[in-house]
C-alpha distance (Angstrom), angle and dihedral (degrees) to the residues before:
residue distance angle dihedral
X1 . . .
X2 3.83 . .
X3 4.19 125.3 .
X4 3.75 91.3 -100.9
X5 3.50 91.2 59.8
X6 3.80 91.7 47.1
X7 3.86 84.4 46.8
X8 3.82 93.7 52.5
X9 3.80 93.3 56.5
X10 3.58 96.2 47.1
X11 3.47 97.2 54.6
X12 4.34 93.6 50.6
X13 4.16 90.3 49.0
X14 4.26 79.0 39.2
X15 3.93 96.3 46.9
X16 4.13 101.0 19.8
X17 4.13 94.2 89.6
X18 3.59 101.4 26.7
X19 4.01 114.8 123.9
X20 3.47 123.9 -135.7
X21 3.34 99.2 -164.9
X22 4.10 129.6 87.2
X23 3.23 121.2 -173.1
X24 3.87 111.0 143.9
X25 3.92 124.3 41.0
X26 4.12 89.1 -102.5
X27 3.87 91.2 49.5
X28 4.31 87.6 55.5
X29 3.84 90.9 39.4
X30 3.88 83.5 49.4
X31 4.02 94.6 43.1
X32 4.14 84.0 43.6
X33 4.30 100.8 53.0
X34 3.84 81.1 42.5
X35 3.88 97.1 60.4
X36 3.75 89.4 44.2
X37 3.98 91.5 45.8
X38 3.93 79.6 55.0
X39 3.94 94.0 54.9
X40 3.60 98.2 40.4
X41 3.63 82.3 54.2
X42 3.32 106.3 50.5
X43 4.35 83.4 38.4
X44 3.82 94.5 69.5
X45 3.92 107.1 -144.6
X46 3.50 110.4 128.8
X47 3.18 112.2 -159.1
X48 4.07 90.0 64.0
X49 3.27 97.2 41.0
X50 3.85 93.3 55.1
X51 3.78 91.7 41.4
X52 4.22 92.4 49.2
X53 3.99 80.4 38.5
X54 3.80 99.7 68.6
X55 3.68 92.6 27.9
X56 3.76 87.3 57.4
X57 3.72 84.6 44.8
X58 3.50 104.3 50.7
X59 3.70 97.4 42.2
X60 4.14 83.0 61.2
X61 3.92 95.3 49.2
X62 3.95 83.6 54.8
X63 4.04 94.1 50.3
X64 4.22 89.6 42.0
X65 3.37 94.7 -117.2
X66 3.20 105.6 153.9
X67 3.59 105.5 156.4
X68 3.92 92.5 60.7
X69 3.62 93.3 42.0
X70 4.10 85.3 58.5
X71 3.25 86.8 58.6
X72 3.64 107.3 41.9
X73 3.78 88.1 50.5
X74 3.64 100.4 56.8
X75 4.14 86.3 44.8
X76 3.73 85.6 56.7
X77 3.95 91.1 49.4
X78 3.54 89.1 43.8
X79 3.89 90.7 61.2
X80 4.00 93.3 47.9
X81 4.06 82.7 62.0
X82 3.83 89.1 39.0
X83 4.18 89.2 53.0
X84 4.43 86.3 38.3
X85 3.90 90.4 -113.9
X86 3.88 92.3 135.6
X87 3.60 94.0 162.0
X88 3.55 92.8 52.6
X89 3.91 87.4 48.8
X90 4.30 99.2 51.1
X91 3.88 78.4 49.8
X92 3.85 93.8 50.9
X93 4.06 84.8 41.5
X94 3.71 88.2 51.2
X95 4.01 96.7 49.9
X96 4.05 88.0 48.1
X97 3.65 88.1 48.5
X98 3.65 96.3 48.1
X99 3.96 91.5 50.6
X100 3.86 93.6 43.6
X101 4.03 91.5 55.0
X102 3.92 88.9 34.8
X103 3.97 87.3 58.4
X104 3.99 86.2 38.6
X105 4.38 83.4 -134.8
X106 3.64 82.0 162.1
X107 4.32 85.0 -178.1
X108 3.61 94.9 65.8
X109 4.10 96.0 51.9
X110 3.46 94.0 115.8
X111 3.85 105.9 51.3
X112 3.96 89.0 77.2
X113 3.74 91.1 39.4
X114 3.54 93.4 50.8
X115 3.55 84.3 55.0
X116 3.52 99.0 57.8
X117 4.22 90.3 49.5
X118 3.96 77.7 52.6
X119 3.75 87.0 50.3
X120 3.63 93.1 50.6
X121 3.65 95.4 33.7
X122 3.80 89.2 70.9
X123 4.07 92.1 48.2
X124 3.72 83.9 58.1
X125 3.45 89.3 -128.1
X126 4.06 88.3 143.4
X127 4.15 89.0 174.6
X128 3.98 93.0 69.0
X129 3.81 97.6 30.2
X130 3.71 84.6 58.8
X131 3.55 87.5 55.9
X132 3.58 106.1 56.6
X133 3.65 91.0 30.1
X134 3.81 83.8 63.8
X135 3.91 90.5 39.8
X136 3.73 91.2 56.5
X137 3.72 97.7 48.0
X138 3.90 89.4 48.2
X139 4.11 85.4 47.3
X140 4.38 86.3 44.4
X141 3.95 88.9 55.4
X142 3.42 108.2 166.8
X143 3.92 93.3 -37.6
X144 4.25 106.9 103.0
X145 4.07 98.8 14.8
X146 3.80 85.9 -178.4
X147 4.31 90.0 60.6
X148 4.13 84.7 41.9
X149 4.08 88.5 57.9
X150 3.58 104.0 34.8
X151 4.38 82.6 51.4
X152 3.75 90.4 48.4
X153 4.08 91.1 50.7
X154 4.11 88.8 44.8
X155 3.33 82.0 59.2
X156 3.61 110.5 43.1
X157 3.72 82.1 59.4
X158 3.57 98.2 52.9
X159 3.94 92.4 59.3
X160 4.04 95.4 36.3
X161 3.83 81.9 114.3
X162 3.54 108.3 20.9
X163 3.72 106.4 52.0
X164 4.27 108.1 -2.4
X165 3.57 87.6 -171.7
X166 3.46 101.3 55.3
X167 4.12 89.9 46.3
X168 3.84 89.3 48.3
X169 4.01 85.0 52.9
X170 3.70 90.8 48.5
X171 3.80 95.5 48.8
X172 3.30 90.0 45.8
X173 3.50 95.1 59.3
X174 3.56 88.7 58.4
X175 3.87 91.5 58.2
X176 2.93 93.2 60.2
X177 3.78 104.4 52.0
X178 3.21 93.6 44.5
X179 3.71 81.4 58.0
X180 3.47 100.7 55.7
X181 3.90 95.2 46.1
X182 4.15 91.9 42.1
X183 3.93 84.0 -126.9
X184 4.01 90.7 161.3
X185 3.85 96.6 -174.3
X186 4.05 91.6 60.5
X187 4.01 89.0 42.1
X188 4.07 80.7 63.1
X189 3.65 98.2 39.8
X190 3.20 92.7 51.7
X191 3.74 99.9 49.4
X192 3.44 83.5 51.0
X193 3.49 102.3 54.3
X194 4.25 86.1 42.0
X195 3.90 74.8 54.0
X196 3.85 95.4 55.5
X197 3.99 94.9 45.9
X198 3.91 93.3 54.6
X199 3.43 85.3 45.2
X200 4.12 94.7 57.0
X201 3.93 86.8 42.3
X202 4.11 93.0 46.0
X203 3.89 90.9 -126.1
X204 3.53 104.4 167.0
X205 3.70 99.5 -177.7
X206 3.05 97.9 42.4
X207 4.00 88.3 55.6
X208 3.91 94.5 45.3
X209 4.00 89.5 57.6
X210 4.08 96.3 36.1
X211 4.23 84.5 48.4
X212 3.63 89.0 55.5
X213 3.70 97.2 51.9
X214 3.77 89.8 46.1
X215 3.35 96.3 48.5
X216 3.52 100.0 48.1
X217 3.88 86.7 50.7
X218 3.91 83.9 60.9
X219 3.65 96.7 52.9
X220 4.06 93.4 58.1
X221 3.74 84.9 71.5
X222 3.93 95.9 -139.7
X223 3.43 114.8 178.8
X224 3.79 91.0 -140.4
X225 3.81 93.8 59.0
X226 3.65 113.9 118.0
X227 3.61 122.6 -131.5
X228 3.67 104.5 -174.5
X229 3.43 103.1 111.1
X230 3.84 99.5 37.1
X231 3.36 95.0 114.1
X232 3.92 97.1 52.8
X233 3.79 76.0 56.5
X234 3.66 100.3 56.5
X235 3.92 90.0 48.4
X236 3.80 87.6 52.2
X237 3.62 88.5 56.2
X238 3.81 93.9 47.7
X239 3.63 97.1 53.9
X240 3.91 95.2 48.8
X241 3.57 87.0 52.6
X242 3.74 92.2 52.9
X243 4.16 96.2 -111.4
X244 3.90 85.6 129.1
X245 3.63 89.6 155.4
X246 3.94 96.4 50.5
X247 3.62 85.8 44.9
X248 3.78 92.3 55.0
X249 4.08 92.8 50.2
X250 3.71 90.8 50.8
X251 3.68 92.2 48.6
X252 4.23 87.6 49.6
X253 3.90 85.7 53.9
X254 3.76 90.2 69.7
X255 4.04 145.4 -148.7
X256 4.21 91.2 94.6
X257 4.15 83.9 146.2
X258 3.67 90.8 -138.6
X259 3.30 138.6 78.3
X260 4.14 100.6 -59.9
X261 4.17 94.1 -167.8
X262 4.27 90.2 51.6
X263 4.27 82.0 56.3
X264 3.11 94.8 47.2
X265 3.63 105.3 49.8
X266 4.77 80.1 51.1
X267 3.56 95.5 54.0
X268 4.10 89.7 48.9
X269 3.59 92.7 41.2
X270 4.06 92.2 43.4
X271 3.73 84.5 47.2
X272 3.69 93.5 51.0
X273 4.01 90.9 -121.0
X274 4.18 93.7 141.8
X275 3.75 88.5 -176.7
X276 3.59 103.2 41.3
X277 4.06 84.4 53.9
X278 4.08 98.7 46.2
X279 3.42 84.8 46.3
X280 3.82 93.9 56.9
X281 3.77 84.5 38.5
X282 3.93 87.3 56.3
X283 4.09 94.3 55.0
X284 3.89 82.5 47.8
X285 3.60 96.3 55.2
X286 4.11 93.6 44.4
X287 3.95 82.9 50.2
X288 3.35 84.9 57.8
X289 3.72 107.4 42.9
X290 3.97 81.8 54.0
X291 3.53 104.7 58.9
X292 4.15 84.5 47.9
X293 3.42 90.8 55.8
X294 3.88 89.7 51.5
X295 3.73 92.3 47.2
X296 4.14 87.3 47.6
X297 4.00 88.4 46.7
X298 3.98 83.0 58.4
X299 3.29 106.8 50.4
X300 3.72 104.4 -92.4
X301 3.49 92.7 -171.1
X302 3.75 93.6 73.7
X303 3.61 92.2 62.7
X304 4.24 82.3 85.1
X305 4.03 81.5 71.8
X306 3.89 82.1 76.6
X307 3.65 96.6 61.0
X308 3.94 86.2 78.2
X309 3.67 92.7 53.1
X310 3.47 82.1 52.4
X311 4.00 96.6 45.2
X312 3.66 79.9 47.4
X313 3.35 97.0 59.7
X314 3.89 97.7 38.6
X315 4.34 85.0 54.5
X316 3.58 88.0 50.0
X317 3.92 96.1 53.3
X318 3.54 87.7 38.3
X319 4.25 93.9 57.2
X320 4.06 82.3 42.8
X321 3.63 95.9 58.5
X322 4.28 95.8 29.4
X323 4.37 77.2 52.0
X324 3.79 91.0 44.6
X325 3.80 93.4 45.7
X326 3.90 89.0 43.3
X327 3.93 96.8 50.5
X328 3.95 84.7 41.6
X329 4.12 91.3 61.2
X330 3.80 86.5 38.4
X331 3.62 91.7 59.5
X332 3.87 95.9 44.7
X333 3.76 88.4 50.2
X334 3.79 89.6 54.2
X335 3.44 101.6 43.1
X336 3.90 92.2 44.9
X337 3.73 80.2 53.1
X338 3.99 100.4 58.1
X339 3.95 85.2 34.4
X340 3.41 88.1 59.8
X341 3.65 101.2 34.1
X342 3.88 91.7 49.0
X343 4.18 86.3 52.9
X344 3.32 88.0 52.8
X345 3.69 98.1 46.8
X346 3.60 93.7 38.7
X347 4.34 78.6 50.5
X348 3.35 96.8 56.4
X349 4.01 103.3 35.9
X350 3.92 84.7 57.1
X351 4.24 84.6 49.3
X352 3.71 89.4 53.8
X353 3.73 97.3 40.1
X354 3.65 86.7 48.9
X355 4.20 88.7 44.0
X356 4.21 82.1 55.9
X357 3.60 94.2 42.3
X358 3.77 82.1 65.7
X359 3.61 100.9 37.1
X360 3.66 93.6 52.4
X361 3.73 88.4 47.0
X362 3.81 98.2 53.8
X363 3.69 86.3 41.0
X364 3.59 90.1 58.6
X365 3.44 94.9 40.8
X366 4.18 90.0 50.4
X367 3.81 89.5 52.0
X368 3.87 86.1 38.3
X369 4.01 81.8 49.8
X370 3.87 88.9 51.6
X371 2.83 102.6 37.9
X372 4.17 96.2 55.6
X373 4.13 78.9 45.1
X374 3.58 95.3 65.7
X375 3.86 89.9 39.6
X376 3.80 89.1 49.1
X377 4.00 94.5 51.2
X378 3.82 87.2 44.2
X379 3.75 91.1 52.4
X380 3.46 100.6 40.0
X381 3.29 100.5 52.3
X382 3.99 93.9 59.6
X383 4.10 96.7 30.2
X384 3.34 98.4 47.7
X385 3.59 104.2 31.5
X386 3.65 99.7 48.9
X387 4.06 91.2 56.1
X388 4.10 90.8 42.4
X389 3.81 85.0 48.4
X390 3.53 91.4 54.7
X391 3.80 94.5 43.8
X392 3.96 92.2 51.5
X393 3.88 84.3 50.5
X394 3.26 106.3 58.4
X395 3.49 93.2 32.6
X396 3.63 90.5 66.8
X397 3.75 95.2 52.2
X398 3.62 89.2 53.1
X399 3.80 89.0 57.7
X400 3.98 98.4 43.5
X401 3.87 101.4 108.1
X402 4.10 88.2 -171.4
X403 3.85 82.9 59.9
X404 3.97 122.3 91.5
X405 3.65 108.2 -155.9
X406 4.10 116.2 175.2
X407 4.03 108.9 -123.5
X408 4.28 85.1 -110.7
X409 4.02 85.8 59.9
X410 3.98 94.4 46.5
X411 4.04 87.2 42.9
X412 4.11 85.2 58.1
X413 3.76 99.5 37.3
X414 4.28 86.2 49.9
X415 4.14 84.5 46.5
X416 3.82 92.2 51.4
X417 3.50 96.1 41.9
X418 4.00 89.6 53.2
X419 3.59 97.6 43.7
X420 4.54 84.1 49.8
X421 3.54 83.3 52.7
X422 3.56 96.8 54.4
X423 3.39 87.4 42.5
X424 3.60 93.8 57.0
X425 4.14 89.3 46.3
X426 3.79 91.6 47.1
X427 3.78 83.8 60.4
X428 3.28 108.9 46.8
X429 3.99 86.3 42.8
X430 3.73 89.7 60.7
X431 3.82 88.4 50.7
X432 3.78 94.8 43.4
X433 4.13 88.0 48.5
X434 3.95 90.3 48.1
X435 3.65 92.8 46.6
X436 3.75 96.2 51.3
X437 4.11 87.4 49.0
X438 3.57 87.6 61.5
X439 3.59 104.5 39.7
X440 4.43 79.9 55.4
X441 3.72 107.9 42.1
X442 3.73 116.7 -172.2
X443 3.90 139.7 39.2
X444 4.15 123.5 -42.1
X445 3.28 116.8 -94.8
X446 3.96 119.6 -85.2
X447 4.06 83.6 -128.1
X448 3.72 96.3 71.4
X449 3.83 101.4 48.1
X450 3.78 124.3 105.6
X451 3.34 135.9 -175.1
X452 3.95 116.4 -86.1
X453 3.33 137.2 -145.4
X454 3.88 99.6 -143.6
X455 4.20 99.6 -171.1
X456 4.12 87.7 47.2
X457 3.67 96.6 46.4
X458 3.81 91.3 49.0
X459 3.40 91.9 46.1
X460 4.16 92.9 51.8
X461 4.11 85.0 47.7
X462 4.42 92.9 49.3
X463 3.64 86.5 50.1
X464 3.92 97.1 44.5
X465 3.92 95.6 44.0
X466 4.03 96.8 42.5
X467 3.46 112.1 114.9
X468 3.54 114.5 -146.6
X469 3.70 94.6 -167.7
X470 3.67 89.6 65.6
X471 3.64 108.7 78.1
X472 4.25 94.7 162.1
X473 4.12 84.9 58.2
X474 4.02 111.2 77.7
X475 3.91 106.8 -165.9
X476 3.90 121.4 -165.9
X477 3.62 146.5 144.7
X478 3.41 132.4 -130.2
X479 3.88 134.7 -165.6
X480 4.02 146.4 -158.8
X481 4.35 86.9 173.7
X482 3.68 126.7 89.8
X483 3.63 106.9 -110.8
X484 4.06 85.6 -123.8
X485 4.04 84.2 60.2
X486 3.67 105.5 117.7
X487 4.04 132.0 178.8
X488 3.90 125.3 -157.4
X489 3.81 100.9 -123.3
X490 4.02 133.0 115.7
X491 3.63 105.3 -84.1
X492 3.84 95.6 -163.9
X493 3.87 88.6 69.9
X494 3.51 95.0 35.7
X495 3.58 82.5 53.4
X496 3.73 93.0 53.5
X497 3.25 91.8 46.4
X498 3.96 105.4 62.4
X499 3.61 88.6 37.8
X500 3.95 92.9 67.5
X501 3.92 89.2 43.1
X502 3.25 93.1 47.7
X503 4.46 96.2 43.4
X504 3.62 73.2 43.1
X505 4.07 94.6 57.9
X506 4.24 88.6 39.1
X507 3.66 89.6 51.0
X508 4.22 99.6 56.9
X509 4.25 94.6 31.2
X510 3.29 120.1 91.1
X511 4.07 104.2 168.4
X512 4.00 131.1 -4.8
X513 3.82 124.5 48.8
X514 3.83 138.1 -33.5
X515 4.22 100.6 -165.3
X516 3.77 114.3 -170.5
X517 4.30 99.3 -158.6
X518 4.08 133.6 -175.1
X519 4.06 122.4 -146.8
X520 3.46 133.7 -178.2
X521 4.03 119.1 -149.9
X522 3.63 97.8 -168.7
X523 4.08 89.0 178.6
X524 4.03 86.5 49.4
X525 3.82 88.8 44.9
X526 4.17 85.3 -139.1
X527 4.13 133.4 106.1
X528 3.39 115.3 -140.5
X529 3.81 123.6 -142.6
X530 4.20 100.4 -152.9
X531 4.07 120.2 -162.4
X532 3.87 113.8 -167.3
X533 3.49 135.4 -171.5
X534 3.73 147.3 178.8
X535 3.72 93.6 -153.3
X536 3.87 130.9 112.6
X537 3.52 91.2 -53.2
X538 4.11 122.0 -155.9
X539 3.76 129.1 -76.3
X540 3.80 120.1 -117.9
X541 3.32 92.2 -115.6
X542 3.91 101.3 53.2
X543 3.84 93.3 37.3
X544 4.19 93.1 113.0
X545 3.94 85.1 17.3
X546 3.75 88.5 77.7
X547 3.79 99.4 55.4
X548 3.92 83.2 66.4
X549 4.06 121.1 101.6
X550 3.61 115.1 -91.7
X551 3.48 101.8 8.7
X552 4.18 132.0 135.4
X553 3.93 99.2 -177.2
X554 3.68 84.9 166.0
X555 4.28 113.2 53.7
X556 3.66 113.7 -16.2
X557 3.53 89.9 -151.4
X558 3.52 105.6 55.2
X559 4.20 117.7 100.7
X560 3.78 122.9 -83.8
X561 4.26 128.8 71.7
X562 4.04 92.0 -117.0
X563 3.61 105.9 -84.3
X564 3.65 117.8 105.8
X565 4.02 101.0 91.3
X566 4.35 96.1 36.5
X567 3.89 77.0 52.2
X568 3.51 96.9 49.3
X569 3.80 95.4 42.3
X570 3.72 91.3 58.6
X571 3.39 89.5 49.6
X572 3.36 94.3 53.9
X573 4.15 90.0 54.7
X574 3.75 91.6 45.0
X575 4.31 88.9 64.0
X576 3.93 87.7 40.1
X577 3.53 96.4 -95.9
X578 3.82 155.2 126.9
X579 4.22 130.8 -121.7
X580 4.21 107.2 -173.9
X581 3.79 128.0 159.4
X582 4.09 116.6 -130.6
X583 3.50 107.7 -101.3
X584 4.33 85.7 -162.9
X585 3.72 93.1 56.1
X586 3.97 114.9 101.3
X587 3.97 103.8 164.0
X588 3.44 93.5 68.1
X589 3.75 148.6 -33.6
X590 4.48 108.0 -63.1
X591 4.00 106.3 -179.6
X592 4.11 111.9 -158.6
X593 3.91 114.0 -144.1
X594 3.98 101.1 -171.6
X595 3.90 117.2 -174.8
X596 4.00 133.7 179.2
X597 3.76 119.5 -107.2
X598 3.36 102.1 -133.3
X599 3.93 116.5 -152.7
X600 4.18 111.1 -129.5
């Protein structure tokens, strides 16, 4: 690598974090010592550029800043390379590196390693240079893109010879970063230098598609395009098209910004002019053998002091990713952790709501218990006694011998006791029935249900329930079914169930109609069995009030303990269906028993 490549990369890391701006007295006295650190630099006397160096340095330590005292630093270690001190620079690179881990600035870790591949670089020992070249950009990340670039150029050109692969990967990289910030100058550069290593290696098509791209990156006319290398372009193009001689001139005119001797010794040796490119070889090899003999004349050996920088840096990355690695497993554990405690929780709150579902239920159901135990006692003692009164009455008069009763008077007496009796049996039937609905809980099973007839069985119930006796009651039924219309239910509960309404209907009408009546809701999918009345009818109020146990909304002092309609509404859920009374219906009381028709 030539001076003007040396000179190019100290003047980014000198220029790339100087401000521009002053606004307080510090930032101008800042702005001021950094102009004259640039002319003492560029001046080459030692001794007063190290003196203004530290002084420079120093005065930034005491203001904290750090950033600029980075930079100035690595400037100052870049001039120790520049003047061939190399010991003096590895020292300067180890002071910057001690102050940048002191600080713990992790984001400026790679100015003094970049140094050291700088340091390195100009030993030509390419195997280490690569190394902290490669630590520095991993250390950059994706903090100064321009530094990551510029690095990935340096060194494409360092392996242009050595490995072409490797430089075209490196170059490439470049590309494409300069791609993804739009950075148009580096997209150029890097062509260029892509340019350069096909050049060295005398691929032609590589060239011919690389020279298209560059060229049509020209003809947009950005201002941000750099041109620096367009005349180490223009010779490329001369020597693929065979204008070796024309490509030699241009190369004698200068300002390629590579190294001039490596291009010469292609375009001879693409030419086929052995001489002309040993001879170039020749001026490379005493180049060479005179930047050893610098590196010998100071102390060369010392450059092994920058292996620990190195190990340093290679401990340091290590601890980062054995930290990174450890916090990584530390997280999993404690997310696994509140995954699995949450699950758990979540487990055994839905255990306990469940456990409360159940306690609330049997809790209602005890009160629900009690509560129908009271009403039962309360019931039973008037219902049943009353009738068993009656029955021990007349049952006694029947058996008085000192008692002349006509044989119209015993025929009464016999037909109240019977109908008391009945009474008495219809009672404790009701009971028995509600009792045996509890004790099952939950629909019939599917095994026992038939298919039903619906007209005929209402038909068979009209002509069972119609009381002769009755001539101010009309009972009928009406239908909107064919009376082959069946539904798959279990017609012994049905059965039940339209008795009680209809017993129910009997009970509470005194004159008018009773009508028993069969729909079909196809859209519903359900038949409904309808019993209307024009009896007493039901008050607003008590309309879901008599579905309850043990309760007479309609005349307290008519027979029966309460049960009929909570019986037949349980009923109705055990076949899958529904028992409701019309809230629109005023003449009367009409109760709605809707069930599915279930397909076979």
């Amino acid at each position: 690598m030539n001076r003007r490549h040396f000179n190019l990369l100290t003047v980014l890391l000198l220029f790339c974090f100087s401000s521009a701006v002053a606004g307080t007295e510090e930032e101008e006295k800042v702005s001021e010592m950094n102009r004259q650190f640039r002319k003492l630099y560029e001046a080459g006397n030692d001794s007063a550029f190290y003196q203004y160096a530290h002084e420079f340095e120093e005065y930034l330590k005491s203001t904290g800043d750090w950033k600029m005292y980075y930079v100035t630093k690595t400037n100052e270690g870049f001039y120790d390379i520049r003047r061939k001190n190399l010991f003096r620079a590895i020292r300067t690179a180890e002071y910057l590196d001690a102050d940048v881990r002191r600080n713990n600035d992790v984001d400026y870790y790679y100015l003094p390693t970049s140094l050291m591949g700088n340091i390195y670089r100009v030993s030509h020992d390419s195997r280490r240079a690569e190394q902290y070249f490669v630590q520095a950009l991993d250390e950059a990340d994706d903090r100064d893109p321009k530094f990551t670039m510029f690095v990935q150029r340096f060194l494409a050109q360092m392996f242009c010879i050595k490995d072409s692969t490797k430089a075209i990967g490196f170059v490439t990289q470049s590309e494409q970063l300069a791609k993804k910030t739009n950075d148009m100058g580096a997209l150029t550069l890097s062509k260029a230098i892509k340019i350069y290593i096909q050049l060295l290696n005398g691929n032609k098509a590589g060239f011919e598609e690389t020279y298209r791209e560059y060229e049509q990156l020209l003809q947009q006319g950005d201002t941000a395009i750099n041109h620096q290398y367009d005349r180490l372009v223009e010779i490329a193009r001369l020597t693929f098209d065979g204008a070796y001689q024309k490509a030699i001139d241009k190369l004698k005119e200068g300002r390629v910004g590579v190294d001039s001797l490596l291009v010469a010794a292609s375009i001879y040796s693409q030419a086929g002019d052995v001489a002309g490119s040993i001879q170039a070889m020749r001026h490379k090899v005493f180049e060479m053998d005179s930047v050893f003999s610098d590196v010998q004349d100071t102390h060369y050996d010392q450059l092994a002091t920058g292996r620990t920088l190195m190990r340093t840096r290679e401990e340091a990355a290590a601890n980062k990713k054995a930290v990174k690695r450890l916090t990584n497993w530390i997280m999993i554990i404690v997310v696994s952790f509140l995954i699995i405690y949450i699950m758990g929780r979540r487990r055994l709150t839905r255990i306990i709501w469940d456990k409360n579902k159940k306690l609330r239920s049997a809790l209602a159901q005890a009160r629900e218990s009690n509560l129908m135990k009271s009403a039962f006692i309360n019931n039973m003692s008037h219902e049943i006694r009353t009738p068993l009164n009656a029955i021990g009455g007349f049952s006694g008069l029947l058996c008085q011998p000192d008692i002349e009763l006509s044989e119209q008077e015993k025929t009464d007496m016999r037909e109240r006791i019977t109908y008391n009796v009945d009474l008495v049996t219809t009672i404790v039937n009701e009971v028995l029935e509600l009792s045996k609905y509890e004790s099952e809980k939950g629909q019939l099973p599917d095994a026992d249900m038939q298919d039903v007839m619906v007209n005929a069985l209402c038909r068979k119930l009209l002509h069972t329930m119609t009381d002769e006796s009755n001539d101010r009651v009309e009972t009928r039924f009406t239908t909107n079914v064919a009376d082959d219309f069946t539904v798959r239910t279990h017609p012994a509960t049905l059965n039940r169930i339209l008795t009680h309404i209809f017993e129910n209907a009997q009970k509470f009408t005194e004159k008018g109609y009773i009508e028993l009546r069969s729909e079909y809701d196809k859209a519903a999918g359900q038949i409904r069995l309808v019993v209307e009345d024009t009896g007493v009818g039901v008050k607003p109020e008590d309309r879901e009030r008599i579905f309850d146990l043990f309760e007479k909304a309609a005349d307290n002092f008519k027979e029966g303990i309460g049960l009929g309609l909570p019986i037949c509404r349980r009923l109705a859920s055990s076949i899958g269906g529904e028992i409701t009374l019309d809230p629109d219906y005023t003449d009367g009381s009409r109760f709605i028993l809707s069930i599915p028709v279930i397909s076979k």
